[in-house]
C-alpha positions as CSV (number, residue, x, y, z in Angstrom):
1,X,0.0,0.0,0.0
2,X,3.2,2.4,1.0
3,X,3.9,1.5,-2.8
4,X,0.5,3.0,-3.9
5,X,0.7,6.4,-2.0
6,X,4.5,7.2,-3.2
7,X,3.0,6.5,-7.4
8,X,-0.2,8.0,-6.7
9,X,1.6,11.2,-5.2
10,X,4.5,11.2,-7.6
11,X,2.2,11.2,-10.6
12,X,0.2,13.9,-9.2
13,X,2.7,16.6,-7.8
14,X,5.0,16.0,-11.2
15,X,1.8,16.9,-13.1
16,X,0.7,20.0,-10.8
17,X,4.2,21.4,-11.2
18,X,4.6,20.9,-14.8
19,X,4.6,23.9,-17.0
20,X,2.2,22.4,-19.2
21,X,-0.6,22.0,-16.5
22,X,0.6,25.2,-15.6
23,X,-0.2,26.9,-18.7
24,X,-3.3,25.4,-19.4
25,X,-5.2,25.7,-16.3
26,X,-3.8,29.7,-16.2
27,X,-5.4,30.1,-19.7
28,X,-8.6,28.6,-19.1
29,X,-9.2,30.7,-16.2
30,X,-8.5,33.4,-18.1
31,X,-11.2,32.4,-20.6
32,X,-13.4,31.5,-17.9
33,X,-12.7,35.0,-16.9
34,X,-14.1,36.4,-19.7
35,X,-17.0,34.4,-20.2
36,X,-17.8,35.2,-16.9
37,X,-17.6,39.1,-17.4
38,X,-18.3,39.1,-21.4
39,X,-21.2,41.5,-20.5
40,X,-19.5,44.1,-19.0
41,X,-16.5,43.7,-21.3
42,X,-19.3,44.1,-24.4
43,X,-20.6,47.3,-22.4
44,X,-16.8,48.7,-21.8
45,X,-15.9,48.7,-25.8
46,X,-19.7,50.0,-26.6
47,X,-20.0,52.6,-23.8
48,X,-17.8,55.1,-26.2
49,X,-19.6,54.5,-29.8
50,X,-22.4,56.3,-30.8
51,X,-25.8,55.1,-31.6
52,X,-26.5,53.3,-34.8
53,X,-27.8,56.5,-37.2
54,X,-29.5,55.3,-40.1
55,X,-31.0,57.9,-42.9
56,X,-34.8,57.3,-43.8
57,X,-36.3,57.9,-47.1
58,X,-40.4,57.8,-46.7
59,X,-41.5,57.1,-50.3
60,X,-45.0,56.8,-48.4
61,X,-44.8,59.9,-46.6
62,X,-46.6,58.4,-43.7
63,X,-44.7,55.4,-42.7
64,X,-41.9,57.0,-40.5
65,X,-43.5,58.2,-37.6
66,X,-44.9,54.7,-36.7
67,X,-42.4,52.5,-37.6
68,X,-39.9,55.3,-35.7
69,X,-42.0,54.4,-32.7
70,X,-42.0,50.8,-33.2
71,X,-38.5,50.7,-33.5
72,X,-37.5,52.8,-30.3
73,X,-39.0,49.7,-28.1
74,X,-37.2,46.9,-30.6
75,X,-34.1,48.8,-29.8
76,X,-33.3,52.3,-28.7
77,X,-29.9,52.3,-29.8
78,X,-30.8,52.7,-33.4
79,X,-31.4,56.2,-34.3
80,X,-33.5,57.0,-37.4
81,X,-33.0,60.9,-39.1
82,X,-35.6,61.2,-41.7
83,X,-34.2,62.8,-45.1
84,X,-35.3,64.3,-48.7
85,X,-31.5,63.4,-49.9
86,X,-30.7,61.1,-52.9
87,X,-29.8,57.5,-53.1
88,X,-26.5,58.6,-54.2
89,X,-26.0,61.0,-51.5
90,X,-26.6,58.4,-49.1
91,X,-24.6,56.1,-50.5
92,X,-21.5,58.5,-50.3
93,X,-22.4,58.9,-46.7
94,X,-22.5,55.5,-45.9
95,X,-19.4,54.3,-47.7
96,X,-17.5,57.5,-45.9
97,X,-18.7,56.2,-42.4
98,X,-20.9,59.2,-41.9
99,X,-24.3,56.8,-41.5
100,X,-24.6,52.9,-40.6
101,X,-26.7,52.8,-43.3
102,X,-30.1,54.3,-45.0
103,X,-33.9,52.6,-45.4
104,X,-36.4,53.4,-47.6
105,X,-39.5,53.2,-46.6
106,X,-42.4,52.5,-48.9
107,X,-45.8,50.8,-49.8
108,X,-46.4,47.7,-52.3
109,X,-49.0,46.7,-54.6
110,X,-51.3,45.2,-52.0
111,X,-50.6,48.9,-50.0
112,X,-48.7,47.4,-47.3
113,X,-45.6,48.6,-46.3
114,X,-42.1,47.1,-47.2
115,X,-39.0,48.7,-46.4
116,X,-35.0,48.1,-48.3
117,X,-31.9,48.4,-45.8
118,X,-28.8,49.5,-47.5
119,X,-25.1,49.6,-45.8
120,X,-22.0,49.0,-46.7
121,X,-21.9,45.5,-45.5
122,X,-24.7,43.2,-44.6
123,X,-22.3,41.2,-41.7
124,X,-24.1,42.7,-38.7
125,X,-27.0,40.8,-39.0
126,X,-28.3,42.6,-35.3
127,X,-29.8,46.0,-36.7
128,X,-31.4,44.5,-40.2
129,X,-33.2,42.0,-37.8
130,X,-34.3,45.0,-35.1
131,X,-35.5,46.8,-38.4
132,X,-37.7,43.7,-40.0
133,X,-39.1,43.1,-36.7
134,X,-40.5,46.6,-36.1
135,X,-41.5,47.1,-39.8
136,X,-43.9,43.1,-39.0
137,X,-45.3,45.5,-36.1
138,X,-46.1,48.2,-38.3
139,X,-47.3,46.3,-40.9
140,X,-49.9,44.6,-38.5
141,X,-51.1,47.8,-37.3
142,X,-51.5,49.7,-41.2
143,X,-52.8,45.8,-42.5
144,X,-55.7,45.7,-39.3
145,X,-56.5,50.1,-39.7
146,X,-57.1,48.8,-43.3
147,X,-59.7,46.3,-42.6
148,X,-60.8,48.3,-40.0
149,X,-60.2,46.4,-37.2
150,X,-60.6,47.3,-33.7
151,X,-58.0,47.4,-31.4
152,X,-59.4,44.7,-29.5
153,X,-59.6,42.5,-32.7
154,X,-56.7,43.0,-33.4
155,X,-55.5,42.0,-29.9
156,X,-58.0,38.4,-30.4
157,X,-56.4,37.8,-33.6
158,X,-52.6,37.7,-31.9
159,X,-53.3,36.5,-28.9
160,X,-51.3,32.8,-28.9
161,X,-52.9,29.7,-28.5
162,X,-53.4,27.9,-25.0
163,X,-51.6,24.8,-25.4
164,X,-50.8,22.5,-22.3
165,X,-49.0,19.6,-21.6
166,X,-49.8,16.6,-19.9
167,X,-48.5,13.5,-18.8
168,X,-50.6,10.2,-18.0
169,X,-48.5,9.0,-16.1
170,X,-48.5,9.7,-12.5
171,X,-44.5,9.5,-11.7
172,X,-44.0,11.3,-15.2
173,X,-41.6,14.4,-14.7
174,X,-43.0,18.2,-15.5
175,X,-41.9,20.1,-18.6
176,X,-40.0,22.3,-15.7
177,X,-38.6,19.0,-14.1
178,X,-37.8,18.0,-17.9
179,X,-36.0,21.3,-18.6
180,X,-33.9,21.5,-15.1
181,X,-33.1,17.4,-16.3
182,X,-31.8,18.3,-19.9
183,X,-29.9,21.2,-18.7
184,X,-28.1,19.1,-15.7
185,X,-28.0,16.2,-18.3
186,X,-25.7,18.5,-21.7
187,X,-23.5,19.9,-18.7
188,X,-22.7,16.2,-17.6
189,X,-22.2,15.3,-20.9
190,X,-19.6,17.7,-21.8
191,X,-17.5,17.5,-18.5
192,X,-17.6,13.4,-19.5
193,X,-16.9,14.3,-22.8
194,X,-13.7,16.9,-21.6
195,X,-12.3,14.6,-19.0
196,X,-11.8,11.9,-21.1
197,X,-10.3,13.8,-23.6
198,X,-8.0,15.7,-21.6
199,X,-7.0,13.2,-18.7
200,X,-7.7,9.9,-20.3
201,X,-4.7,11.2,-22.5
202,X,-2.8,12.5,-20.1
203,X,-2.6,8.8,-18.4
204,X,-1.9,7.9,-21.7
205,X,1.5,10.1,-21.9
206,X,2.0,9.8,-18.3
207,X,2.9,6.0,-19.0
208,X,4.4,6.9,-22.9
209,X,7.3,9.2,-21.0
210,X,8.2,6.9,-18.4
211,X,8.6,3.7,-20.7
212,X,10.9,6.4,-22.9
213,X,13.0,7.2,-20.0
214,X,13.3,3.2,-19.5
215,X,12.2,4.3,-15.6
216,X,9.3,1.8,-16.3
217,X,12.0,-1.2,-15.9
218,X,12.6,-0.2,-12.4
219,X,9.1,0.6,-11.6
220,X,8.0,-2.5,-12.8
221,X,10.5,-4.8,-10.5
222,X,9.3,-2.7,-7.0
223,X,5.6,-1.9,-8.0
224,X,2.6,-4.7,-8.8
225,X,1.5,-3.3,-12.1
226,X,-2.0,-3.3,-10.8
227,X,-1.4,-0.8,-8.0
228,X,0.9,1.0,-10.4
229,X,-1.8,1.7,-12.9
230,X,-4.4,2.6,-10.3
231,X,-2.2,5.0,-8.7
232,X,-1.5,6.9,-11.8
233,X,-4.9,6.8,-12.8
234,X,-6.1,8.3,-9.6
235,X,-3.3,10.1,-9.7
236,X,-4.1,12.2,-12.6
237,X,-7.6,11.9,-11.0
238,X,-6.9,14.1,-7.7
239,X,-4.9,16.5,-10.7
240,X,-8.4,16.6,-12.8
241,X,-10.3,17.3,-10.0
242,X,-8.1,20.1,-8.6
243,X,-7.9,22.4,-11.9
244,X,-11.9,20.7,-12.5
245,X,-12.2,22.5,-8.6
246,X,-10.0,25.9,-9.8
247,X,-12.3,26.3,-12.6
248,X,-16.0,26.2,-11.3
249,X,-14.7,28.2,-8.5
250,X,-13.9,31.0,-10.9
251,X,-16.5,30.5,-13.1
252,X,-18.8,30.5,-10.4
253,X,-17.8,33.8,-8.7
254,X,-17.1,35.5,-12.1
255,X,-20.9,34.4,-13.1
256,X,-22.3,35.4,-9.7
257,X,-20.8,39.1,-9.6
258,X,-23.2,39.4,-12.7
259,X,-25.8,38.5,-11.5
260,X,-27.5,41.7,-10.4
261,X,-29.1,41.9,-14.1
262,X,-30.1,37.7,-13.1
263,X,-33.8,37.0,-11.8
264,X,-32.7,34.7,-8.7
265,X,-29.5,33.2,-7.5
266,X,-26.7,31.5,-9.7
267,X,-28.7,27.9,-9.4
268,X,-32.3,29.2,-10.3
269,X,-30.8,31.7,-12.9
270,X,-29.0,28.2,-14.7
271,X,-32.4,26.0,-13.8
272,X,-31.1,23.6,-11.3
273,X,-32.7,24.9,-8.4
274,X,-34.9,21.8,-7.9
275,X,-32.8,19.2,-9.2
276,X,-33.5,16.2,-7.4
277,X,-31.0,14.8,-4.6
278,X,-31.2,11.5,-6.6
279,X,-29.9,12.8,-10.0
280,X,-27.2,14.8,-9.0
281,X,-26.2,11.5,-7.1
282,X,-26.4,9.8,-10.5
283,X,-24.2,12.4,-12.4
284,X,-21.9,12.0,-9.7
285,X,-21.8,7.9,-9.8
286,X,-21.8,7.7,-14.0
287,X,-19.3,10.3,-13.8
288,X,-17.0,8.5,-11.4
289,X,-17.5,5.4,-13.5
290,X,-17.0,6.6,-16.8
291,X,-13.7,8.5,-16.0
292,X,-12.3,5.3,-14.5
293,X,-13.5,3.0,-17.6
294,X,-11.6,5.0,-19.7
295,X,-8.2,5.9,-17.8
296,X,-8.1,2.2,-17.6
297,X,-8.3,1.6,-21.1
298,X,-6.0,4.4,-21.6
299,X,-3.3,3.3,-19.2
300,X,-2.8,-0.3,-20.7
301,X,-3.1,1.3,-23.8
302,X,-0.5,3.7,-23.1
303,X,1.9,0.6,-21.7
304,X,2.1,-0.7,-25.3
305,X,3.8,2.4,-27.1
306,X,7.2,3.0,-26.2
307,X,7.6,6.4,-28.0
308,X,5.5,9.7,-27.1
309,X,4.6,10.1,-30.7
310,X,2.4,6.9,-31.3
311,X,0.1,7.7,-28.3
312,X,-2.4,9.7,-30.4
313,X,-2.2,6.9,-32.8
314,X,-3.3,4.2,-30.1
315,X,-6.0,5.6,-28.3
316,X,-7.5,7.1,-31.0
317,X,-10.6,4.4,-31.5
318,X,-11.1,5.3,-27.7
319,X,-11.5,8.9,-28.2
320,X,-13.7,7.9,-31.1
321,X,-15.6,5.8,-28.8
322,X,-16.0,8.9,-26.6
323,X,-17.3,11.4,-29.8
324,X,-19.6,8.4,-30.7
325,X,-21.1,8.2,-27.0
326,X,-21.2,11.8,-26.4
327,X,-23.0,12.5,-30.0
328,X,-25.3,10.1,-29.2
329,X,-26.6,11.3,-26.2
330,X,-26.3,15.2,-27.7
331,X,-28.9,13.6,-30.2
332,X,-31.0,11.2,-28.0
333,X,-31.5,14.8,-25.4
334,X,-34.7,15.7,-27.7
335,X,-36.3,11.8,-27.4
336,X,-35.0,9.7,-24.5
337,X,-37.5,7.5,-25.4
338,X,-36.0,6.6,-28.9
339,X,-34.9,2.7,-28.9
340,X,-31.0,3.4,-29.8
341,X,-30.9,5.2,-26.5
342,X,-32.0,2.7,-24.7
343,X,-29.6,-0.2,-25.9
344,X,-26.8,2.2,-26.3
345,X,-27.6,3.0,-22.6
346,X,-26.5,-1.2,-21.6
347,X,-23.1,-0.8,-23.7
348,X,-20.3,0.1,-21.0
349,X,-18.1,2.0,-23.0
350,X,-22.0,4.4,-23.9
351,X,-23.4,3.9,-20.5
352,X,-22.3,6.9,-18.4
353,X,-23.8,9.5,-20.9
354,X,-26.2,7.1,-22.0
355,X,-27.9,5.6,-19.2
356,X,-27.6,9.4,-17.1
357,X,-29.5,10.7,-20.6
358,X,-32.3,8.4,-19.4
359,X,-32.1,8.6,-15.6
360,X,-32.6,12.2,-15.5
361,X,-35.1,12.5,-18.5
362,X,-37.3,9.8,-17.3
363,X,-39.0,8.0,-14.7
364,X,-37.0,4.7,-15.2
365,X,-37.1,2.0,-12.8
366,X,-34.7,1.4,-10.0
367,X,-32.9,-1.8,-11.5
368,X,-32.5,-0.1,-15.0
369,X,-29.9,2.3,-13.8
370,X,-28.6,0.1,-11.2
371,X,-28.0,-2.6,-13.9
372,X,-25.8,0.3,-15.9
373,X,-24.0,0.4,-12.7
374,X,-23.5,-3.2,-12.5
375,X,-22.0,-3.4,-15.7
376,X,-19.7,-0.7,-15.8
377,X,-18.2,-1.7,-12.1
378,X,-18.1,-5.2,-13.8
379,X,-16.7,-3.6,-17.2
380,X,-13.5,-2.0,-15.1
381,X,-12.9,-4.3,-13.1
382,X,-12.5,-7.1,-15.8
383,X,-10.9,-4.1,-17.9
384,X,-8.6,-3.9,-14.6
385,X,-7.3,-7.3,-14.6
386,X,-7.0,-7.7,-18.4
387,X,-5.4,-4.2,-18.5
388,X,-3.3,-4.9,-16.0
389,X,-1.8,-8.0,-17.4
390,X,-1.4,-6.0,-20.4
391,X,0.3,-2.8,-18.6
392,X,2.7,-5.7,-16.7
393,X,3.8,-7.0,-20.2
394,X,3.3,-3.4,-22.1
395,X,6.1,-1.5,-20.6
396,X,8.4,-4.3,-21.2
397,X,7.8,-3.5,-25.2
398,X,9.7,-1.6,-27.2
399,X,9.6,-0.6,-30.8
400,X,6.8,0.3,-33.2
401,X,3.6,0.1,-31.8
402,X,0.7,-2.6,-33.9
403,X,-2.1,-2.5,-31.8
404,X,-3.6,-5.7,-31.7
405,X,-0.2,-7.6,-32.0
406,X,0.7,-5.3,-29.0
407,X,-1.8,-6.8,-26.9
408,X,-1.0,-10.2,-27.6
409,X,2.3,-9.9,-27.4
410,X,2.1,-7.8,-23.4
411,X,-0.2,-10.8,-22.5
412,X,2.6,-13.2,-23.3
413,X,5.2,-11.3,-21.7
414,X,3.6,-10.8,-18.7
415,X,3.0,-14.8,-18.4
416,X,6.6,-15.0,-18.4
417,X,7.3,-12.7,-15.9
């Protein structure tokens, strides 16, 4: 056990000193920084520019005031200066800066109005769009005044449909419970998807650097290779978790300091406010899981290279495997219902997006998710033992990696030993 402490420590004070974690975690909190204050940095650079100005040409001559109205609740920042100019004087204005842009204003065959935006470039979509919307508003006003329709007609005739939702059966979740599920459910899904990318790898290299160095050889005479893999893996498991820890704590104060401008606290403003006990138990348990699952496969598989350079190369179908899992799930968010879901959900190597897609979307019963559990606890653990016969013969191999032949030949190796 002594043995397991020193690799489990080693691996994870080398890694929190290295320049690389370093650098990494310093520039995602800086993005996270930003994120977390992108309003008030949008704010900062707009608080000097003027407001949008855009020239008007009223063909109708009785369009503008309206649609001038309209416009000033779409978005106030647009500011609209009626003129008698030409075209062609516009167009020199706009091209020299002077004006975002011009409208003209007008009314079509059927006498409704219709309106053409000229600027100098059509990129910002943000003003165009403010402009259509408040012209739709106009246009239902002048298209009601001339079918003389009342007010409250008009109001009848927009007024949206009552539609309601309801679900037969009794332990069926609310829309609201659905929501607060999905939302819980994508954020899981890309923290699975993340870790393993980032950390499964890591294990990966972790092993690649030491069989370079030929320090595995030592290792390997002093240390089972089955608490030698599980001490790297949680290892690089208590480093995941640290920067995992550095990050949400500045996100989460960067987010909350803007907040003011928020209707209720950080966890009603995101939805999770009544997340039950039971499914953030769930995200906790699948996540767990699934990290382990695949920093197991990762370790052996990192045992059978012997240069840094054909790491990417071998654990690429298991980054695959991730993207396949995590697309899956990304697709099965809109109907947890659908069949693939649900047998995807009983494959190991799918199960902790999968099966956590169904747990917190429906009302599943108890032996369902507990028989994901079973399998991925069963999944590592035989992953565990094969993996590390594998890892015992792996770092004994040197030379070009083959995959397959790799495995075959670590399992024989590791017979001899």
């Amino acid at each position: 056990m002594h043995n397991f402490w020193t690799v489990l420590f080693h691996t994870y004070f080398t890694k929190l000193r290295s320049k690389q974690f370093i650098i990494s975690t310093v520039i995602t909190l800086l993005i996270i920084l930003v994120l977390g204050n992108i309003s008030k940095i949008i704010d900062f650079f707009n608080s000097g520019e003027n407001q949008e100005r855009l020239a008007v040409i009223d063909q109708s001559n009785s369009l503008f005031e309206p649609f001038k109205k309209q416009l000033k609740e779409v978005n106030p920042d647009i500011q609209l200066q009626k003129t008698n100019a030409s075209e062609e004087e516009l167009k020199k204005n706009v091209l020299n800066d002077e004006i975002k842009g011009y409208l003209v204003l007008s009314l079509n065959d059927e006498n409704r109005p219709m309106a053409v935006y000229k600027a100098a470039s059509l990129a910002d979509s943000t003003v165009p769009n403010d402009l259509q919307y408040a012209l739709q508003q106009v246009s239902m006003v002048w298209t009601a005044g001339q079918l003389k329709l009342t007010q409250e007609e008009l109001m009848k005739l927009n007024a949206p449909v009552s539609f309601e939702m309801e679900a037969l059966n009794a332990n069926a979740k609310t829309v609201e419970e659905l929501n607060q599920a999905r939302g819980l459910v994508y954020v899981l899904l890309f923290v699975i998807y993340f870790a393993v990318i980032m950390y499964a790898n890591m294990i990966a290299m972790e092993v690649a650097v030491e069989k370079s160095s030929r320090v595995m050889e030592i290792l390997i005479s002093s240390v089972p290779p089955i608490t030698q893999m599980f001490a790297k893996i949680l290892g690089v498991a208590l480093l995941s978790l640290t920067q995992l820890a550095l990050w949400l704590i500045v996100g989460y104060v960067s987010i909350k300091q803007n907040l003011e401008s928020m209707d209720g606290g950080f966890f009603s403003f995101f939805g999770f406010q009544n997340t039950s006990l039971s499914t953030i138990l769930y995200a906790v348990i699948f996540f767990i899981l699934g990290y382990l699952l695949y920093a197991t496969m990762a370790a052996f598989l990192g045992s059978l290279v012997s240069r840094i350079e054909d790491v990417q190369q071998l654990i690429t179908p298991m980054i695959l495997t991730v993207v396949a899992g995590f697309m899956l799930a990304i697709f099965g968010l809109s109907n947890p219902e659908a069949s693939y879901v649900t047998i995807t959900s009983y494959i190991p190597p799918f199960t902790p997006m999968l099966m956590f897609l169904r747990v917190g979307m429906l009302d599943l019963p108890i032996w369902e998710p507990l028989l994901g559990i079973g399998l991925l606890i069963a999944s590592i653990a035989i992953l565990a033992v094969f993996g590390a016969r594998v890892y015992k013969g792996g770092v004994l191999m040197y030379g070009k990696s083959n995959a397959l032949k790799d495995i075959k030949k670590a399992l024989q190796l590791s017979k001899n030993k």
